[in-house]
C-alpha positions as CSV (number, residue, x, y, z in Angstrom):
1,X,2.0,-39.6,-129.3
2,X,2.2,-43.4,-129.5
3,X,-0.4,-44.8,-127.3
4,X,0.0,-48.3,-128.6
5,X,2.9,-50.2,-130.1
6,X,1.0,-53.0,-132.8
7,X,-1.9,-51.8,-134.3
8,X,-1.0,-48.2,-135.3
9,X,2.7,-48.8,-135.6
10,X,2.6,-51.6,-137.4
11,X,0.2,-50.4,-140.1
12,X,2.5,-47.4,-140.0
13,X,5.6,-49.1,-141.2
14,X,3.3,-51.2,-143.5
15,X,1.8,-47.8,-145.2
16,X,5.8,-46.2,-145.6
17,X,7.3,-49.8,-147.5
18,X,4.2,-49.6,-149.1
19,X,4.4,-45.9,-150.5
20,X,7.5,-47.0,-153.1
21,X,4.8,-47.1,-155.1
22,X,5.8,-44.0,-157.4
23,X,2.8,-41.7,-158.3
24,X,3.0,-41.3,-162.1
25,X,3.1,-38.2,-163.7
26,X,2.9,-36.4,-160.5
27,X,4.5,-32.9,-160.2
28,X,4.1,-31.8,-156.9
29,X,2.3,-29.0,-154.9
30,X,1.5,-25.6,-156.6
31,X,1.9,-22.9,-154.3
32,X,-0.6,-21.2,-151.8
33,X,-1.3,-17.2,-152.3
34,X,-1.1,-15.2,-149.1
35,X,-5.0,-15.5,-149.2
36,X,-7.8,-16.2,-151.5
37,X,-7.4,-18.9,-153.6
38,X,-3.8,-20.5,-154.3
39,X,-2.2,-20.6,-157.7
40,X,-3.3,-23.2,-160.0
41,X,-1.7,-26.3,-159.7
42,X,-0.9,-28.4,-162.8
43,X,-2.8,-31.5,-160.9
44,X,-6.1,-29.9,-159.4
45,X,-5.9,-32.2,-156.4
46,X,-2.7,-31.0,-155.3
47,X,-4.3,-27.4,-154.0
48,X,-2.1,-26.3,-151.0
49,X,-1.8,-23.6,-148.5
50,X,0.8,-21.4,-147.3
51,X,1.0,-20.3,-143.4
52,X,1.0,-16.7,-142.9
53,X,3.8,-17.6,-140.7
54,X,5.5,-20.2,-138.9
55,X,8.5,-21.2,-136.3
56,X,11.2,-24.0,-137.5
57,X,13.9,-25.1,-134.8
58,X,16.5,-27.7,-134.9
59,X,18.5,-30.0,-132.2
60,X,22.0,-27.9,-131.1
61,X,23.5,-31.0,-131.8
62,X,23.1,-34.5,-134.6
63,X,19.4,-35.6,-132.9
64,X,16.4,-34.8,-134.2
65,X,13.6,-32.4,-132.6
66,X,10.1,-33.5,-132.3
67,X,6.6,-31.6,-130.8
68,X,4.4,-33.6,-128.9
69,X,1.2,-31.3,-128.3
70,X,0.3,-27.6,-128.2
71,X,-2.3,-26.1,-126.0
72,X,-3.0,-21.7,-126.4
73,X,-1.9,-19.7,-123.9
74,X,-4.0,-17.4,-121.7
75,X,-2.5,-14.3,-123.3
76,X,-3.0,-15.1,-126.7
77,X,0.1,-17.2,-127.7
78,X,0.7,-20.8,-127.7
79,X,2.7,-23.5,-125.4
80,X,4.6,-26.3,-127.2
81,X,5.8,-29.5,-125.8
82,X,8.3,-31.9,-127.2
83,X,11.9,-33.1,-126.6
84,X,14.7,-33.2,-128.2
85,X,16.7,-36.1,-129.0
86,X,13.9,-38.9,-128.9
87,X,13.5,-41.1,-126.3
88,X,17.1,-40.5,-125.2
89,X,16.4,-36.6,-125.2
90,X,15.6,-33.5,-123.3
91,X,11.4,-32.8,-123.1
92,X,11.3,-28.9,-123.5
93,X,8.7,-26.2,-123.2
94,X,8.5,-23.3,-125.8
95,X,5.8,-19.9,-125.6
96,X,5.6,-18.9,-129.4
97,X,3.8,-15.3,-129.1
98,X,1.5,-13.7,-126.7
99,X,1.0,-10.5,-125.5
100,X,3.3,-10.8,-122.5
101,X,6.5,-11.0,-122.3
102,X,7.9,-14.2,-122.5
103,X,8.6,-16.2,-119.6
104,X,10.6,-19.1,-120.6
105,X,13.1,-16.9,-122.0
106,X,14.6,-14.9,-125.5
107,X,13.3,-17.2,-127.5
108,X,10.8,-19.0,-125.3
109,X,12.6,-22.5,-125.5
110,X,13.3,-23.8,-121.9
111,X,14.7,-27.4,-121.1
112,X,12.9,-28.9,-118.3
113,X,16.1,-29.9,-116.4
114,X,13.9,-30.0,-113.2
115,X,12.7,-33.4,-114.8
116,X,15.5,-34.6,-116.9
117,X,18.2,-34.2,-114.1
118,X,15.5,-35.4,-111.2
119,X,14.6,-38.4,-112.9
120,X,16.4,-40.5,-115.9
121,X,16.6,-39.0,-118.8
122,X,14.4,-41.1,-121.1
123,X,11.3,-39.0,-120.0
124,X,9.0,-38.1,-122.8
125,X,6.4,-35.4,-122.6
126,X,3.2,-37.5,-123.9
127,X,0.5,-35.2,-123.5
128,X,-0.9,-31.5,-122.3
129,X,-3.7,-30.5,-120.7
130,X,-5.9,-27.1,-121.6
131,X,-4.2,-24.2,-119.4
132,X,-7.0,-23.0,-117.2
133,X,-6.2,-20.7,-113.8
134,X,-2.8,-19.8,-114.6
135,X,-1.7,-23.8,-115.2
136,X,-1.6,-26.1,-117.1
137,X,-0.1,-30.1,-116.8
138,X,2.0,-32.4,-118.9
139,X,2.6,-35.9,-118.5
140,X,5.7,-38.1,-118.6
141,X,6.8,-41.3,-119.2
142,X,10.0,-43.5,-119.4
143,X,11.8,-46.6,-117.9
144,X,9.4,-47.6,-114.9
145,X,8.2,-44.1,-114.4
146,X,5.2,-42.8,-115.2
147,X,3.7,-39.0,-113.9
148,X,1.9,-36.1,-113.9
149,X,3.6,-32.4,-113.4
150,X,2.0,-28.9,-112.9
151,X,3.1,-26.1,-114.8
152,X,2.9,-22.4,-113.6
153,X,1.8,-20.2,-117.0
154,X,3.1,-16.8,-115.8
155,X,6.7,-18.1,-114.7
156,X,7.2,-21.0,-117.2
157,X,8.2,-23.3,-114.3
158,X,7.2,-26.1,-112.4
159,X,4.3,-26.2,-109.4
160,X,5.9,-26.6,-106.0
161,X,3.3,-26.8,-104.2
162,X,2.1,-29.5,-106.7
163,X,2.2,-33.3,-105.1
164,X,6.2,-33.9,-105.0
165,X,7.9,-30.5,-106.2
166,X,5.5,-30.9,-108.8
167,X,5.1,-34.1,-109.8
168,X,2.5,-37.0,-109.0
169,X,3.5,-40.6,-109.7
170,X,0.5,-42.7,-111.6
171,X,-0.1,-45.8,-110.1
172,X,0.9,-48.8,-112.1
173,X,-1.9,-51.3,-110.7
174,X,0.1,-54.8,-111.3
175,X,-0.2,-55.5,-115.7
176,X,2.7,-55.9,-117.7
177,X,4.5,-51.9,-118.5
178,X,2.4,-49.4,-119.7
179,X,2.3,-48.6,-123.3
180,X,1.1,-44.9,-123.2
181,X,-0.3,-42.7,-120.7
182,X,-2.8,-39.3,-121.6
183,X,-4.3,-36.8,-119.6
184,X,-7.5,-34.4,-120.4
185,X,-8.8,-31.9,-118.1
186,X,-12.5,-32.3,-116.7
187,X,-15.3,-30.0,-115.9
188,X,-14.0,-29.8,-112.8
189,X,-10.5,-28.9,-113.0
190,X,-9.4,-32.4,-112.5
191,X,-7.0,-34.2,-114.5
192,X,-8.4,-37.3,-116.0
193,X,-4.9,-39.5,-116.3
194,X,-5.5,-42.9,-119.1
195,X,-2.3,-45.4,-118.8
196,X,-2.9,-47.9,-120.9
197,X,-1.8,-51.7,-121.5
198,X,-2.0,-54.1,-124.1
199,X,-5.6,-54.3,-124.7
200,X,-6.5,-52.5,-121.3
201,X,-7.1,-49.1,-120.2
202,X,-6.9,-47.5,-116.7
203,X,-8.3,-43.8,-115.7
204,X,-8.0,-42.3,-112.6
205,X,-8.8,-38.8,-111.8
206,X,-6.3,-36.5,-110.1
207,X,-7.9,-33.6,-108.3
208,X,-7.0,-30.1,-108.4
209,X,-5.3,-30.5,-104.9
210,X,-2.6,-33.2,-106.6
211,X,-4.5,-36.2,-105.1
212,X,-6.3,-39.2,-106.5
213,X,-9.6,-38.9,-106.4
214,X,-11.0,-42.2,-104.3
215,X,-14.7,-42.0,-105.5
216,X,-13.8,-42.0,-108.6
217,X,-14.6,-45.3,-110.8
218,X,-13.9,-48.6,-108.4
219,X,-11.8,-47.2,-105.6
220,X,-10.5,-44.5,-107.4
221,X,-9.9,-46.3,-110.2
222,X,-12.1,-47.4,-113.7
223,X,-11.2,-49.4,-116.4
224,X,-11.9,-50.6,-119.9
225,X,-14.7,-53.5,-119.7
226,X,-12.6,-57.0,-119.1
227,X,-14.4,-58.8,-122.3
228,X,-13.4,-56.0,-124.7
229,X,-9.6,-56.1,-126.6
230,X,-9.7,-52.0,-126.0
231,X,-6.5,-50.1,-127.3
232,X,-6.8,-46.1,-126.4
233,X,-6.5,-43.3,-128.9
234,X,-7.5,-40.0,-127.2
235,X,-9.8,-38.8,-124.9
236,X,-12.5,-36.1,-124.2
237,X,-14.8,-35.1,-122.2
238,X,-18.4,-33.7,-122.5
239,X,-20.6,-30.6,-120.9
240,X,-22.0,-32.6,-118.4
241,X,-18.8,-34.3,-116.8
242,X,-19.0,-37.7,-119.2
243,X,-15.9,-38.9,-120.3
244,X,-15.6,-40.3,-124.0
245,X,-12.2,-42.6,-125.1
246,X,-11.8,-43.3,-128.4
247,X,-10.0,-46.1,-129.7
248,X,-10.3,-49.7,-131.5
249,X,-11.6,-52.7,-130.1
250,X,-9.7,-56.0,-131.6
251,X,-11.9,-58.1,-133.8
252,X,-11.3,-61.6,-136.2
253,X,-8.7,-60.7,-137.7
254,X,-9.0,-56.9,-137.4
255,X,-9.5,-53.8,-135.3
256,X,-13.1,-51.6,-135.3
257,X,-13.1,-48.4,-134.2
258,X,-14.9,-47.7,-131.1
259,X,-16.0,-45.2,-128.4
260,X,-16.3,-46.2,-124.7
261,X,-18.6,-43.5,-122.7
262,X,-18.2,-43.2,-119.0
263,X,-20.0,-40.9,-116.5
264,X,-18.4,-38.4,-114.7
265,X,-17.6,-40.5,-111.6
266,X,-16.0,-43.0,-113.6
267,X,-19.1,-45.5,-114.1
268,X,-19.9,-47.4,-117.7
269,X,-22.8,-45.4,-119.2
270,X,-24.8,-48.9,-120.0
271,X,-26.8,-46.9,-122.4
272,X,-24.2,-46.0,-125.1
273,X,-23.3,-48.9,-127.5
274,X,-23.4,-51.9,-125.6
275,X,-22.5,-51.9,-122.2
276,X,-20.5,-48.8,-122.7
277,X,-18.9,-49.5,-125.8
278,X,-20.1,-49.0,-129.0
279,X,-18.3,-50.3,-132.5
280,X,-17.8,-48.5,-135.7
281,X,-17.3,-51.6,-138.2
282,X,-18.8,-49.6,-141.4
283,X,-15.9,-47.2,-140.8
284,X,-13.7,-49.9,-141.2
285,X,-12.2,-51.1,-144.3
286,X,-9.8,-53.9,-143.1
287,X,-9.1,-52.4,-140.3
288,X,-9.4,-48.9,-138.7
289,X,-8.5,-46.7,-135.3
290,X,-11.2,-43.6,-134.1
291,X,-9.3,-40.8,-133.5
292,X,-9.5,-37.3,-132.2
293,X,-13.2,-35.8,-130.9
294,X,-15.0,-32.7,-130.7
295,X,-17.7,-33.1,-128.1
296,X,-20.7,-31.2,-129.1
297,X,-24.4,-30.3,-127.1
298,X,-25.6,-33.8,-128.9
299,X,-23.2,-35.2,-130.7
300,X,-19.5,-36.2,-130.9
301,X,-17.5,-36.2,-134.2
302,X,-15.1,-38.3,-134.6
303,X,-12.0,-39.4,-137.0
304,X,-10.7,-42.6,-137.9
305,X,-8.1,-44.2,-140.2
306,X,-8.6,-47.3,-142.6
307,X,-6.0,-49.5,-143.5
308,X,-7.5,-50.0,-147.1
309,X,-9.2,-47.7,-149.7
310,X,-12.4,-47.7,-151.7
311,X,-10.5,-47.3,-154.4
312,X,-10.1,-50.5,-155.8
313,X,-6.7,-49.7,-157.6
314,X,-5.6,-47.9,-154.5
315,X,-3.8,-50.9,-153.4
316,X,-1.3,-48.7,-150.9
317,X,-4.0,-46.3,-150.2
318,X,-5.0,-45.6,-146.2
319,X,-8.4,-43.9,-146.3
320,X,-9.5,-41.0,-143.7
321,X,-12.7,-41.0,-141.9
322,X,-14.8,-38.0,-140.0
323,X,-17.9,-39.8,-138.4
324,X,-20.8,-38.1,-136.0
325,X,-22.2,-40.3,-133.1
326,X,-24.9,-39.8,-131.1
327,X,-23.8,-38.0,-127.8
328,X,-26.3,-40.7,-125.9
329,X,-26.7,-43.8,-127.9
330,X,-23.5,-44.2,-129.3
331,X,-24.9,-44.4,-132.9
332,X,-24.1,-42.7,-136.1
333,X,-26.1,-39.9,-136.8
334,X,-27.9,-40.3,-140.7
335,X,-27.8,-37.1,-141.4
336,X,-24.2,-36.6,-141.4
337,X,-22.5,-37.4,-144.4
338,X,-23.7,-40.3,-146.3
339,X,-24.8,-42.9,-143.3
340,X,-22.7,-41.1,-140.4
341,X,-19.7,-40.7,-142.4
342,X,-17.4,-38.9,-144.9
343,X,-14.4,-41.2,-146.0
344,X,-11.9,-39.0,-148.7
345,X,-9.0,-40.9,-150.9
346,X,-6.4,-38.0,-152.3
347,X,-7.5,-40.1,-155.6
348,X,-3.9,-41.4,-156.3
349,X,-1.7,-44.4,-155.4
350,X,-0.6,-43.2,-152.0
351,X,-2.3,-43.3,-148.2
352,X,-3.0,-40.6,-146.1
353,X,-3.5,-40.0,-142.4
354,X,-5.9,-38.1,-140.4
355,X,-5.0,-36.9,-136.5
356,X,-6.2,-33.8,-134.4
357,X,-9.1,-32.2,-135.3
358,X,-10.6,-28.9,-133.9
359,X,-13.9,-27.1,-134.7
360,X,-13.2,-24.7,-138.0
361,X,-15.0,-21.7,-136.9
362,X,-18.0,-21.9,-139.1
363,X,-19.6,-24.3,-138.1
364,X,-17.4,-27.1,-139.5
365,X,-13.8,-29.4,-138.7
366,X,-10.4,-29.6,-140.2
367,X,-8.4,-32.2,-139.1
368,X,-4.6,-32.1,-139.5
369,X,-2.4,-35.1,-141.1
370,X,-0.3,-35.7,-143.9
371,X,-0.3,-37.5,-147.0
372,X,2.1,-40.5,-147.9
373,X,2.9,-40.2,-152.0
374,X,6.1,-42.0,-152.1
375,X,9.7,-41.9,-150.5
376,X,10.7,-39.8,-154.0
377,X,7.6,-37.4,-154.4
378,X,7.6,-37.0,-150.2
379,X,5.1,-37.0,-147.0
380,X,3.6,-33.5,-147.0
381,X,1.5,-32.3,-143.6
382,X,-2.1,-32.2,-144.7
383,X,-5.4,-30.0,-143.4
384,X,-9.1,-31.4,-144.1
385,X,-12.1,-29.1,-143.9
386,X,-15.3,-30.8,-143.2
387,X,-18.9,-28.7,-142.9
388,X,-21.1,-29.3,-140.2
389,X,-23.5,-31.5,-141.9
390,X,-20.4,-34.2,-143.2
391,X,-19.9,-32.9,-146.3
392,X,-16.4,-31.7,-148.2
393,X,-16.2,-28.3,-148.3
394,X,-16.5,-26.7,-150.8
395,X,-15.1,-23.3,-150.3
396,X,-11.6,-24.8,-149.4
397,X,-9.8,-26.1,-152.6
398,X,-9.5,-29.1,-153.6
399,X,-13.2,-30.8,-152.2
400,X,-12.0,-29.1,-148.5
401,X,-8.4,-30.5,-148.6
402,X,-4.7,-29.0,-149.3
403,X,-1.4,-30.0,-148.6
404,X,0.9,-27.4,-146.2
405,X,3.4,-25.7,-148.2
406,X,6.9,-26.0,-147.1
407,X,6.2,-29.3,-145.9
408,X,7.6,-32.8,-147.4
409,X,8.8,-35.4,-144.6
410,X,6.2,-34.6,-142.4
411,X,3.7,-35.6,-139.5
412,X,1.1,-33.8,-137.9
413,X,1.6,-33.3,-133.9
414,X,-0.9,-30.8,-133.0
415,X,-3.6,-28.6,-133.8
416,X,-5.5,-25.5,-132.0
417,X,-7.7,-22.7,-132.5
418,X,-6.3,-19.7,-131.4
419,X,-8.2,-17.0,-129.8
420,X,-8.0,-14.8,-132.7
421,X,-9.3,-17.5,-134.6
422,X,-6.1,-18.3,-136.6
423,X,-5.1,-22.1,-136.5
424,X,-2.3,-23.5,-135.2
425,X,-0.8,-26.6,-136.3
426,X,2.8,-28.2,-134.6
427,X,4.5,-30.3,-137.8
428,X,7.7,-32.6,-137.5
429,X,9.7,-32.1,-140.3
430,X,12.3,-34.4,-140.8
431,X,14.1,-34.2,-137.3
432,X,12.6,-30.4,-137.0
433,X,10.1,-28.7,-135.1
434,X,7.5,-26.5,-137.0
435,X,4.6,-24.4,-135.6
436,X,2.4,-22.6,-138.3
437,X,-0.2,-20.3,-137.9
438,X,-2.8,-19.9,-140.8
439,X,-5.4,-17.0,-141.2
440,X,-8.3,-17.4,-140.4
């Protein structure tokens, strides 16, 4: 999802006319066995890994297709979120699997013409919440609209009984028009709903009722700290109700990462970085973004993005970052990786790009992304495994990384542990939708 429209995007578009750059000598990906370890490549670092099985849809018509997030279902199967068309397009739901019968339909794709016809078209789904009690919520936003809607697991369809046939307007509290907007759900069944501005962040928190939640923050609202430049990521939340934004704060010249910590009523916790905020410039090289977290009983990990590469003839390189903070203070933790961190370069003229993360199941991360070589050679999608302690691991070929078979003009849009512990991982492909499931 785009939550901003400089930083990111621009060093986006700066990392793609970058990647001419042709890798030489470069062959491509070997191919992944159905388990153990995958066929020897002819360039070790290009290990990669095959799904065991995986979903690809196109647009009925010209337009492209693209996923926005996944979340698992209840039963065992998984609910995917996108639109097709773009911004001009249709959002859609789609159930891939499950024990039940499917809901939404033969195929499990359903057009959400209860938004598209009640409001302008140019609605896009920007994020989805965890489904929890039968529901789960998405949020929307286009041309002067921005909201939240409820979505009933066992029917497919929209809440009724939910604010306004479903849907609860955010507040738009008098800034210039919102960049992004992303909900989490809390400890307490809440919504925690993030619009952001240039620079500025907003959270309110929508009760499970489909009302806004007065004690919460400054009059039922809580925002960014006023001396801070604070551009959102993502958001999470911790075991005791504390709610974690990650993002970058602007420096000279440059963006840190950074963390702000709030409290579960929506006050500054004065004790994590300063006043609330704590920077990550050793992250940094040039400039950087944190990224997706995985809260833990003391700790929260963290990605980030570089602009620039240790690798001094890298010149087009974007390195990727995994960091561990201290869930109180704010600080890296010493012990993980070397100083806090583990920074990887693919060890080739290219730039790479690190975005969802989920625990791995034993003990460890993998972060989904994909890896820039050149506009010849392609974009494959990407999966990182990191162990617990901030090292590479090992086990998973090559140093804990592998490209995704089948994959060549792609972005990661989502990733998820199922139930059964297989992974999930939402790709767009070149104006297609992909969901892949990998063993576990």
């Amino acid at each position: 999802m785009s939550i901003r429209i400089n930083f990111m995007a621009a060093l986006r578009r700066a990392i793609n006319l970058a990647a001419i750059t042709l890798v030489v000598g470069l062959t491509g990906c070997g191919g992944g066995g159905d388990a153990g370890e995958p066929a020897t490549p002819i360039d070790p670092r290009e290990t990669s890994v095959t799904p065991a099985s995986s979903l690809r849809w196109a647009a009925a018509g010209v337009d492209g297709i693209a996923i926005t997030a996944i979340t698992p279902a209840a039963d065992g199967g998984l609910w995917v979120a996108g639109a097709e068309g773009g911004l001009e397009g249709r959002p859609f739901l789609r159930k891939v699997g499950g024990a039940a019968s499917n809901p939404c339909g033969g195929d499990g794709l359903r057009f959400l013409l209860e938004i598209s016809t009640r409001f302008e078209r140019r609605q896009g789904i920007t994020s989805m919440t965890r489904v929890r009690d039968g529901a789960f919520y998405l949020s929307f936003q286009g041309p002067g609209t921005v909201f939240v809607a409820r979505y009933l697991e066992r029917t497919c369809t929209i809440d009724p009984n939910f604010g306004d046939q479903g849907v609860v307007g955010v507040p738009v509290s008098g800034l210039a028009a919102p960049t992004g907007l992303l909900i989490e759900r809390d400890r307490m069944d809440g919504v925690l709903v993030a619009i952001t501005f240039p620079g500025v962040t907003q959270l309110r928190r929508l009760t499970p009722q489909g009302q806004w939640d007065a004690s919460f923050g400054n009059q039922g609202l809580a925002t960014s700290p006023g001396t801070l430049n604070f551009w959102l990521s993502r958001m999470a939340t911790a075991a005791n109700g504390d709610i974690l934004l990650s993002g970058s704060v602007s420096i000279p010249f440059a963006f840190s990462p950074a963390i702000l910590k709030l409290d579960a009523s929506g006050a500054t916790v004065a004790s994590f970085g300063t006043g609330g905020v704590q920077l990550y410039p050793e992250l940094s090289i040039g400039t950087a973004d944190a990224g997706s977290m995985v809260v833990e009983a003391n700790r929260v990990v963290f990605n980030a993005n570089t602009a620039s590469s240790v690798v001094v003839d890298d010149v087009v390189t974007y390195d990727s970052v995994v960091a561990a903070a201290d869930l109180n203070t704010g600080r890296l933790q010493p012990g993980f990786g070397t100083g806090g961190f583990l920074r990887w370069d693919w060890g080739y003229a290219n730039s790479n790009l690190a975005g969802p993360m989920v625990p791995n199941g034993r003990g460890g991360y993998t972060t989904c992304g994909h890896v820039i070589k050149s506009f010849v050679v392609g974009q494959p999608a990407a999966l990182v495994d990191i162990t617990a302690s901030g090292q590479a691991d090992s086990s998973v070929p090559y140093q804990g990384r592998r490209l995704i078979a089948q994959t060549n003009n792609a972005q990661c849009a989502g990733l998820a542990r199922m139930q059964d512990g297989r992974l999930a991982a939402a790709i767009n492909e070149g104006g297609q939708a992909v969901v892949m499931f990998f063993d576990r």
